[in-house]
C-alpha positions as semicolon CSV with decimal commas, in nm:
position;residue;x (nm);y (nm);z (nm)
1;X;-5,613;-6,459;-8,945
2;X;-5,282;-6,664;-8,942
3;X;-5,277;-7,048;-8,960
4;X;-5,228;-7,279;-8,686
5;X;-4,891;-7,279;-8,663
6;X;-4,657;-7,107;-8,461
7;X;-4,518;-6,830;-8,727
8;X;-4,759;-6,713;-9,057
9;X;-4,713;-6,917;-9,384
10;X;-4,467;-6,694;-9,613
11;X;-4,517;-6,685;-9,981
12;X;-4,347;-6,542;-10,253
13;X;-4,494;-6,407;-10,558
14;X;-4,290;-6,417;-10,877
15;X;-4,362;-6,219;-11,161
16;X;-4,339;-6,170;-11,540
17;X;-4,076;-5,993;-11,750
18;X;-3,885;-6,242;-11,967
19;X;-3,516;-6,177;-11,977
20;X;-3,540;-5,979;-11,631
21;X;-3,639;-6,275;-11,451
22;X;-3,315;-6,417;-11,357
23;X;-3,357;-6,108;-11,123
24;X;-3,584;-6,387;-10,931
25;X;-3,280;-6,609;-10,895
26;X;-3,095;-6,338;-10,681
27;X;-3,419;-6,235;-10,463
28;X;-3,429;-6,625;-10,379
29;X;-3,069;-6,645;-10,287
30;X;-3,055;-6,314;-10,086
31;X;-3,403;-6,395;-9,878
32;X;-3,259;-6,764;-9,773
33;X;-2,969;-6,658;-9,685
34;X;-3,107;-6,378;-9,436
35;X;-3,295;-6,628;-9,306
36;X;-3,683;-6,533;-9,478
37;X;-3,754;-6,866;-9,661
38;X;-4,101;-6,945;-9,843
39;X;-4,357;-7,212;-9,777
40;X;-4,562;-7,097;-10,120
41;X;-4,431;-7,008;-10,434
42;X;-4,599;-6,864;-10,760
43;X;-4,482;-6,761;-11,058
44;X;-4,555;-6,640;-11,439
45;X;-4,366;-6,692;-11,685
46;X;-3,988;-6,667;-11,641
47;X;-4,124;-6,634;-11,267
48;X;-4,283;-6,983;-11,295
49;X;-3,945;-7,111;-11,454
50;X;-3,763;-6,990;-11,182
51;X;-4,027;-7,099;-10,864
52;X;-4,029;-7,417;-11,017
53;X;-3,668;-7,471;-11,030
54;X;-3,641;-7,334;-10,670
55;X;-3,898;-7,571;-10,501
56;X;-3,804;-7,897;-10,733
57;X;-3,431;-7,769;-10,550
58;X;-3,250;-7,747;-10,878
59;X;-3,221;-7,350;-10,840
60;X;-2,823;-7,393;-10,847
61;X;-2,824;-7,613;-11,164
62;X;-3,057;-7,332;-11,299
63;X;-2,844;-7,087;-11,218
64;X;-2,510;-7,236;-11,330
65;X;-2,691;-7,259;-11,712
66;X;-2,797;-6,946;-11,735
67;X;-2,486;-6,765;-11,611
68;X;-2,303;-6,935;-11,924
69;X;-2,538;-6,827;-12,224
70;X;-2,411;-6,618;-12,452
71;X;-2,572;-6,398;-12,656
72;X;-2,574;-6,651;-12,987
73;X;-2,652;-6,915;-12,737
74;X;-2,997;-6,743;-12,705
75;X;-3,000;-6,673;-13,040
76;X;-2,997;-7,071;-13,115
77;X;-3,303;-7,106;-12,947
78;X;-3,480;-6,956;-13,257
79;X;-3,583;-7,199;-13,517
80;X;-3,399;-7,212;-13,884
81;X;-3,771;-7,107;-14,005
82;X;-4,052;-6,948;-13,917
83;X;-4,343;-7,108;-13,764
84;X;-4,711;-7,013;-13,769
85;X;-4,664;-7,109;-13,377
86;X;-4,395;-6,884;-13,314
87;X;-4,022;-6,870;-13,365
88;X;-3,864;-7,018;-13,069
89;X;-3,692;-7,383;-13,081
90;X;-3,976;-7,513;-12,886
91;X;-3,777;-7,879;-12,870
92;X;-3,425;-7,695;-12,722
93;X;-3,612;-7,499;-12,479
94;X;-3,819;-7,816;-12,354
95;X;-3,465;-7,993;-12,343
96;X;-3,334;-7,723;-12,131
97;X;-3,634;-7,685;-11,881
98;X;-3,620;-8,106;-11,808
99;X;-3,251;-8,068;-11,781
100;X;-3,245;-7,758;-11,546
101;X;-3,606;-7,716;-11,399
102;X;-3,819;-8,003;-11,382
103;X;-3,771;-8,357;-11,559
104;X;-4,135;-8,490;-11,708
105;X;-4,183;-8,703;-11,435
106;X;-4,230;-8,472;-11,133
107;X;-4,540;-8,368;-10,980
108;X;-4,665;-8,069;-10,866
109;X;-4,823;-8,263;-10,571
110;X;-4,475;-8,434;-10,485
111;X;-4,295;-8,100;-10,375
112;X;-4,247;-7,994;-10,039
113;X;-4,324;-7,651;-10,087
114;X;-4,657;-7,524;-10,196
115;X;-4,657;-7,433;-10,585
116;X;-4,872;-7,314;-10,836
117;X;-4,821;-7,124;-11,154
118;X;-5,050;-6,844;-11,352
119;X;-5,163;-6,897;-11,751
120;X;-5,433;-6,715;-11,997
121;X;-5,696;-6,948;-12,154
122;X;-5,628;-6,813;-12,509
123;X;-5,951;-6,878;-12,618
124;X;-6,168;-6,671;-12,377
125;X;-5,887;-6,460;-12,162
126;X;-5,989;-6,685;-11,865
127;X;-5,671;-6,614;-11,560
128;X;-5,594;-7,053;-11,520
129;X;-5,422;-7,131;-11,221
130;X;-5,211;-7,454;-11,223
131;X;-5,137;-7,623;-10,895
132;X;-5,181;-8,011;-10,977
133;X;-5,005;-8,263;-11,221
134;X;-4,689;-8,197;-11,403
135;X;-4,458;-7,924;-11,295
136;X;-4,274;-7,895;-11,676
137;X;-4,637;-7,840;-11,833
138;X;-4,703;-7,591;-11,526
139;X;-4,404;-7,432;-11,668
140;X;-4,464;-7,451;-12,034
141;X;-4,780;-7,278;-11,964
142;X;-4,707;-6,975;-11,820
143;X;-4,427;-6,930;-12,040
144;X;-4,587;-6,946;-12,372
145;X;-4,550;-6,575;-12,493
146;X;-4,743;-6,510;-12,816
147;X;-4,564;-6,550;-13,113
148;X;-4,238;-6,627;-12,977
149;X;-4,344;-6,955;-12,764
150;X;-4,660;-7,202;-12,902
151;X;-4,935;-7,213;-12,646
152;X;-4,983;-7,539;-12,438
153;X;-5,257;-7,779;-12,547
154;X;-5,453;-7,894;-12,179
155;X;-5,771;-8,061;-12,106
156;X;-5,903;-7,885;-12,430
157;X;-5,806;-7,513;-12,348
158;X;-5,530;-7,351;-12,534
159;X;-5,276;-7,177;-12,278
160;X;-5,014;-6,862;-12,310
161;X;-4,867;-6,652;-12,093
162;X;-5,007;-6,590;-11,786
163;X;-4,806;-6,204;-11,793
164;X;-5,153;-6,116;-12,000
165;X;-5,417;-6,133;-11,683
166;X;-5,165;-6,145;-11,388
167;X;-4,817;-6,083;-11,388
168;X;-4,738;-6,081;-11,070
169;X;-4,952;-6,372;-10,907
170;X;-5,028;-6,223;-10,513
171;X;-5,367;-6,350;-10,546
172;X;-5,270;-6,749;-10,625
173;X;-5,010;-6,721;-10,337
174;X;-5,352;-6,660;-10,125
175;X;-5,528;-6,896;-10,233
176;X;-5,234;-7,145;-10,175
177;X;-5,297;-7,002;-9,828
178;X;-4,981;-6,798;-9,778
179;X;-5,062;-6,552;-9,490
180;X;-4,741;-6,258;-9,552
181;X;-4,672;-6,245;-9,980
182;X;-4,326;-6,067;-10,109
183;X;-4,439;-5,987;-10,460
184;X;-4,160;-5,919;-10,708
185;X;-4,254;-5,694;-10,994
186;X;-4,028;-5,688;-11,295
187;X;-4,119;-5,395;-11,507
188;X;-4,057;-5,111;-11,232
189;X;-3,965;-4,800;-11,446
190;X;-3,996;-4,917;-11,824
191;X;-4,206;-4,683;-11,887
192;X;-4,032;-4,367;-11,734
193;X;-3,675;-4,446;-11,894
194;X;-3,605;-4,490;-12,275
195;X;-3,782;-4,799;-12,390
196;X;-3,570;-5,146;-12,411
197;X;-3,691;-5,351;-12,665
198;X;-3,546;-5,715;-12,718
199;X;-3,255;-5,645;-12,728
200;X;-3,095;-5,305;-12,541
201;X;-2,906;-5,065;-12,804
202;X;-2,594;-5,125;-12,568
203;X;-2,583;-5,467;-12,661
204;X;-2,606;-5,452;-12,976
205;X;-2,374;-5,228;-13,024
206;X;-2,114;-5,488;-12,890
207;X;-2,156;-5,640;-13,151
208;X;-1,950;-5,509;-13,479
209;X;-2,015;-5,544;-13,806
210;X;-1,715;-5,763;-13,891
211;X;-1,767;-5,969;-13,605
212;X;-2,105;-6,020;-13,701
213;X;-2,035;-6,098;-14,103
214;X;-1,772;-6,383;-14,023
215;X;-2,035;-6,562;-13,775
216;X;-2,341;-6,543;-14,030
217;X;-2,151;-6,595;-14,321
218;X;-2,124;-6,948;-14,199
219;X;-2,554;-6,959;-14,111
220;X;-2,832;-7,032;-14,388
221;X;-3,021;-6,722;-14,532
222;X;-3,316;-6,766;-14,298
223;X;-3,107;-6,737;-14,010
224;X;-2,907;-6,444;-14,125
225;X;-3,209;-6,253;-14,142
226;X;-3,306;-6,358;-13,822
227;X;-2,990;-6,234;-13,679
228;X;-3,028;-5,865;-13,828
229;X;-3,326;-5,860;-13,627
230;X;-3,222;-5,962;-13,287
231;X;-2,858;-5,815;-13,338
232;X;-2,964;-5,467;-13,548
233;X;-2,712;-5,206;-13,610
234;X;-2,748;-4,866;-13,439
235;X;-2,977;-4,638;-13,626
236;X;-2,885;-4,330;-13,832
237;X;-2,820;-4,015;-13,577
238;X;-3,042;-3,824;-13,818
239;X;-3,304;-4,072;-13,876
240;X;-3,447;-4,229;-13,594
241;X;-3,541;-4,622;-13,687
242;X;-3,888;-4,724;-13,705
243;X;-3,938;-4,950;-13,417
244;X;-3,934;-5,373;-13,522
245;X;-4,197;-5,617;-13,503
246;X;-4,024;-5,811;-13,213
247;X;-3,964;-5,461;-13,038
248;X;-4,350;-5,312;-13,095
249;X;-4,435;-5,656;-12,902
250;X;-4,167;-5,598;-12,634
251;X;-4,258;-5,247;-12,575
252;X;-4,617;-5,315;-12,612
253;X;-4,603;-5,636;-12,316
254;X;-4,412;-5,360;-12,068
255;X;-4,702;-5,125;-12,127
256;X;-4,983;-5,382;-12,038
257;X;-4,775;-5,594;-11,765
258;X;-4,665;-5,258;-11,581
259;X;-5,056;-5,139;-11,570
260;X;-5,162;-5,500;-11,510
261;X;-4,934;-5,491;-11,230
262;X;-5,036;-5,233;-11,049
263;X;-5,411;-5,271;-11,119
264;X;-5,354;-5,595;-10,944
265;X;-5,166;-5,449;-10,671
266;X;-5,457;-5,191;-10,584
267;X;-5,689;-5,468;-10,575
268;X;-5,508;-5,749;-10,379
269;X;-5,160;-5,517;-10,203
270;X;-4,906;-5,830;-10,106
271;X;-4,722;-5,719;-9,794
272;X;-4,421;-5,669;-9,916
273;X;-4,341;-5,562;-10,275
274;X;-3,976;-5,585;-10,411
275;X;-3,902;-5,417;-10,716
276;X;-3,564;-5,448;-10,877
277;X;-3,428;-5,226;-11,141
278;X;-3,402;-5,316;-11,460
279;X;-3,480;-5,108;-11,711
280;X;-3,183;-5,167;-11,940
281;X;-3,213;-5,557;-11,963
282;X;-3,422;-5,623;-12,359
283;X;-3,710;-5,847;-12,328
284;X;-3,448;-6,143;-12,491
285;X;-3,156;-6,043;-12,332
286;X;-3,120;-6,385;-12,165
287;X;-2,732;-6,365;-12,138
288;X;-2,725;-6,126;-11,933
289;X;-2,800;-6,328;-11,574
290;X;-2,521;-6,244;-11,414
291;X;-2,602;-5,882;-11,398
292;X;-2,984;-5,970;-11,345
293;X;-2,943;-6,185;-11,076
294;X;-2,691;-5,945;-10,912
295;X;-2,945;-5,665;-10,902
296;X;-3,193;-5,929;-10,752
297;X;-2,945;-5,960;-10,495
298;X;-2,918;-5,592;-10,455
299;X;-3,282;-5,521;-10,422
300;X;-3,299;-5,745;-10,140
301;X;-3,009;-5,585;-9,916
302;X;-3,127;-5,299;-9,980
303;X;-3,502;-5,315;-9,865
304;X;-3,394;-5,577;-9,578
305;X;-3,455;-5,349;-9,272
306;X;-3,788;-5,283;-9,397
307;X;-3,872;-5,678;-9,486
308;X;-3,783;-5,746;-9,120
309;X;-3,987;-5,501;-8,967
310;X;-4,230;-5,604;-9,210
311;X;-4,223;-5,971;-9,112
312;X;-4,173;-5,920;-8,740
313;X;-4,511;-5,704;-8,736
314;X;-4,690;-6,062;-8,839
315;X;-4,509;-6,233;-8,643
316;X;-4,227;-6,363;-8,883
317;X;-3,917;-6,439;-8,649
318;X;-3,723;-6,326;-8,976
């Protein structure tokens, strides 16, 4: 049964799936701009990132960062040595959420559109839902991917990504009392193409060995072993490369986040699902937002005629 007012609350679920999450940034664009704009929002991980910077309206500052990474831009966001909390810069990336996403000041409470984001209670594999206090820690939450991000220290509970109970939050946008969800799912075909890991084997292929010996020449020792593993050179064509470390995890998150997904999906089906295609983008391939977002946009126009039918059937004057 809808709400009391004249059309049904819309919500917008935003999934998990790293690097493919600027994706989000092109569903958001395309849906405004046919007219279908949420009330609710909720995301995990890089789907939290992206709701948040959406409903705190910095969605354009968002996207004008990521658009200009490069690939060793990403690649500074890994620590000169290794931590037992994980490897990522943990003080860059929480000076790039306040400056693009959410400063520390802002409230979950304070925004006009209804937000919450998804985390796992590391301790116990409790599914945490976030919708009060601090929209950065919100963020932070959800985000924290095991061994890459550290988890987030609240109210005595350890949190990590929320990708481990529910990547694709339908359920939270209910309970934030969305009537219609559009659920966007990330990891749509990973499993029935060749696997991606952090980094595709396209990309790294762009870059060539003497381009890559005059840049980490000029690094420390640490970080020019970090480099051969985000930036490794094709394998041999007659001996197939044992897969990495950081690509076992990669390929081992699509597995559980694609049946996660549609576990969840059986249990709780959102309306409308959108599904974009991206299969090639690596689980770190964070430069590469342009083309993300661009298939965003794509999955959008092309599933349009079927959103508005969708959304005129409940009453959505889409």
């Amino acid at each position: 049964m809808f709400n009391s007012s004249t059309r049904p609350r819309l919500g917008l679920a935003l999934g998990a799936g790293a690097a493919r999450g600027w994706a989000h940034i092109g569903v958001i664009e395309a849906l405004e701009e046919a007219g279908i704009v949420p009330e609710v929002v909720a995301g995990c991980s890089i789907g939290a990132l992206v709701g948040a910077a959406y409903v705190n309206g910095r969605l354009d500052d968002l996207k004008q960062w990521v658009t200009s990474l490069s690939r060793w831009d990403v690649a500074r966001f890994f620590e000169l040595k290794w931590s037992l909390n994980g490897v990522a810069d943990s003080a860059r990336l929480r000076d790039a959420l306040i400056h693009h996403v959410a400063d520390e000041q802002t409230a979950i409470e304070t925004l006009e559109k209804r937000f919450a984001s998804v985390a796992t209670n590391l301790m116990n594999g409790q599914e945490i839902w976030l919708q009060h206090g601090s929209l950065l820690e919100a963020v932070w939450a959800s985000i924290a991917l095991p061994g890459l991000f550290p988890p987030w220290h609240r109210h005595g509970e350890w949190l990590v990504d929320g990708g481990m109970v529910n990547p694709v939050p339908v359920s939270l946008c209910r309970v934030l009392r969305a009537d219609v969800v559009i659920a966007v799912g990330l990891n749509e075909g990973l499993l029935r193409r060749r696997q991606v890991g952090l980094w595709s084997p396209s990309a790294a292929e762009e870059v060539t060995q003497s381009d890559s010996t005059s840049l980490l020449d000029t690094l420390s020792r640490t970080l020019r072993e970090r480099a051969a593993l985000l930036f490794p050179q094709p394998a041999e064509v007659d001996r197939p490369a044992m897969p990495g470390l950081f690509e076992t995890l990669a390929i081992s998150l699509n597995i559980m986040q694609e049946r996660i997904f549609r576990s969840r999906m059986a249990g709780d089906p959102p309306e409308v699902v959108m599904t974009p295609w991206l299969g090639e983008i690596g689980i770190l391939e964070f430069y590469r937002a342009s083309e993300a977002i661009e298939i965003g946009r794509a999955c959008v126009a092309r599933m349009l005629p079927e959103l508005r039918e969708t959304l005129a059937g409940f009453g959505h004057p889409s």
